[in-house]
C-alpha positions as CSV (number, residue, x, y, z in Angstrom):
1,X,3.4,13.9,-41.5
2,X,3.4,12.6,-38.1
3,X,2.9,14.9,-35.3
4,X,2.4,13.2,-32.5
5,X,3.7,10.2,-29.9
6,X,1.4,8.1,-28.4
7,X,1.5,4.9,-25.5
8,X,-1.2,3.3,-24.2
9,X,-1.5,2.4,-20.6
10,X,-3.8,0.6,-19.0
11,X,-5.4,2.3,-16.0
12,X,-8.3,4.4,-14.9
13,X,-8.3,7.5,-16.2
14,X,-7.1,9.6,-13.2
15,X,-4.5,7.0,-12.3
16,X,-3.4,7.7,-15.9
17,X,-3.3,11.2,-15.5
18,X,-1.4,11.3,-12.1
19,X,1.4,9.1,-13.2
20,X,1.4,11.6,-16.4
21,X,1.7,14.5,-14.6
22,X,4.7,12.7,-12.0
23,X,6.8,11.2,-15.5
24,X,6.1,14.6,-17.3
25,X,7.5,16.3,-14.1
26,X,10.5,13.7,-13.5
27,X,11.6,15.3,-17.2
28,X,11.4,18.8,-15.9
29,X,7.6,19.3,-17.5
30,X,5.5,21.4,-15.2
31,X,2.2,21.4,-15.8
32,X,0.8,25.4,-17.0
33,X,-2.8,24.8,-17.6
34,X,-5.4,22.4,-17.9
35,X,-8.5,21.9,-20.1
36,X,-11.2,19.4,-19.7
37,X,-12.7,19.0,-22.8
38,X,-15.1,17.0,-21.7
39,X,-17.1,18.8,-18.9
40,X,-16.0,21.9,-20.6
41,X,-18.2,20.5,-24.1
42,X,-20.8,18.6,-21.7
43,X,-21.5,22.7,-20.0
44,X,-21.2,24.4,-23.4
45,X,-22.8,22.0,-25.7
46,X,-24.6,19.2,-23.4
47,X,-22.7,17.0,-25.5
48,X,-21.3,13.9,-24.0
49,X,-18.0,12.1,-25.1
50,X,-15.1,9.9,-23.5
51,X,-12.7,11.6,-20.5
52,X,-9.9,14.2,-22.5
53,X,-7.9,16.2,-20.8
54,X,-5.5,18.5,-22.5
55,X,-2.7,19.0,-19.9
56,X,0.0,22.5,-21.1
57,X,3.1,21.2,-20.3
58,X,6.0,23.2,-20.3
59,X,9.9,22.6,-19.9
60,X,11.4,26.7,-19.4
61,X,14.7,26.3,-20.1
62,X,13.8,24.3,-23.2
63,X,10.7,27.4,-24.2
64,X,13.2,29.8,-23.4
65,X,15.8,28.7,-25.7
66,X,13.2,28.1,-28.6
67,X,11.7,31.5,-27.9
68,X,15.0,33.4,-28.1
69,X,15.5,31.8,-32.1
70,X,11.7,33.0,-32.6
71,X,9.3,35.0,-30.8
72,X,6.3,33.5,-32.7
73,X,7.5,29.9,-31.8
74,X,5.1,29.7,-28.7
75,X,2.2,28.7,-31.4
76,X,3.9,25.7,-31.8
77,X,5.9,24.8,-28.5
78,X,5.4,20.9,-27.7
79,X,3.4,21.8,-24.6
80,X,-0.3,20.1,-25.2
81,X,-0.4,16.5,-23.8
82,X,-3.5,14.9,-24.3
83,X,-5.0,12.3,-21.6
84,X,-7.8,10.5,-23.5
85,X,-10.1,7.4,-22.9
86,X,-9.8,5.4,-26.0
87,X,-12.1,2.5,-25.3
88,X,-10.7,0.2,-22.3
89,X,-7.3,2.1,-22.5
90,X,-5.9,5.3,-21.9
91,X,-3.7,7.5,-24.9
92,X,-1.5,9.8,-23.5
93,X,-0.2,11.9,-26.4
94,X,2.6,14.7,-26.7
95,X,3.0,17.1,-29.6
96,X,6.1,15.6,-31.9
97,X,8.5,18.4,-31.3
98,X,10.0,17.8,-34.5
99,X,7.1,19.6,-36.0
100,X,8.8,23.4,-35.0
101,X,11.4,22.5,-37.2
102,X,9.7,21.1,-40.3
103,X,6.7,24.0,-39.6
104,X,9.3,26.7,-38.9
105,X,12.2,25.9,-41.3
106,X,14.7,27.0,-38.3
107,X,17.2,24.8,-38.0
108,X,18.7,26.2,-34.8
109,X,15.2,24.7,-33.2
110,X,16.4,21.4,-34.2
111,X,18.7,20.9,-31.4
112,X,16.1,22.4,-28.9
113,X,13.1,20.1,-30.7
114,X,15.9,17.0,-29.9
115,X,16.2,17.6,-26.4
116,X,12.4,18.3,-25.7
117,X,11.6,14.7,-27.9
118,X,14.5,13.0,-25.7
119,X,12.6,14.2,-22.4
120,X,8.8,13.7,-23.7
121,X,9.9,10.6,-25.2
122,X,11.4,9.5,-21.5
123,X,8.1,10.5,-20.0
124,X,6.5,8.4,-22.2
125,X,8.3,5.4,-22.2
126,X,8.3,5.7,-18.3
127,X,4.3,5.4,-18.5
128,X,4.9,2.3,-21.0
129,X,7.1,0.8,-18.4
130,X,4.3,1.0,-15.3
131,X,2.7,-1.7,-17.8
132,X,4.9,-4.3,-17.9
């Protein structure tokens, strides 16, 4: 099972994150909270490793809807987008929404799961786009 969509862009890393943040927000993504895994395992663990940032992304009328079919559905909400270094490129990867339905078995999520995949998918394809 797939469960996630992936571009690569060619960047540095905080350009990469910026225009993430803007095509994320252009699709009505704001961004709820953010989690550097790497200082946060460099403090913790002194271990070292490539840039990864895990951005929660949130669209509320799209959570709302999904959390009104199921109150347990935030466990799975398509809101982590990772921004990693992945040798000279960048991987910006969202959560396939699709997964709420196939995980959940709702299918009233699946028009909810279409609309959020139609708008991540934009945002992605947006950050694809800044290549050519």
């Amino acid at each position: 099972m797939t469960y996630s969509r992936t571009v690569y862009v060619d960047s540095d890393f905080e350009e990469a994150v910026r225009a993430v943040r803007e095509a994320l927000a252009d699709q009505g993504f704001g961004i709820l909270t953010e989690i550097d895994v790497r200082a946060t395992l460099k403090e913790k663990l002194g271990h070292e490793m490539e840039n990864y940032l895990i951005l929660g992304a949130c669209n509320p009328p799209l959570a709302h809807q999904a959390i009104e079919v199921d109150r347990s559905i935030g466990l799975l909400l398509p809101c982590n987008v990772v921004v990693r270094s992945d040798g000279a490129r960048i991987a910006v990867q969202a959560l396939d929404p699709a997964t709420m339905v196939t995980l959940t078995g709702q299918d009233a999520l699946e028009p909810i799961a279409e609309d959020a995949t139609r708008r991540l998918d934009a945002a992605l394809s947006a950050l694809a786009e800044r290549q050519a």
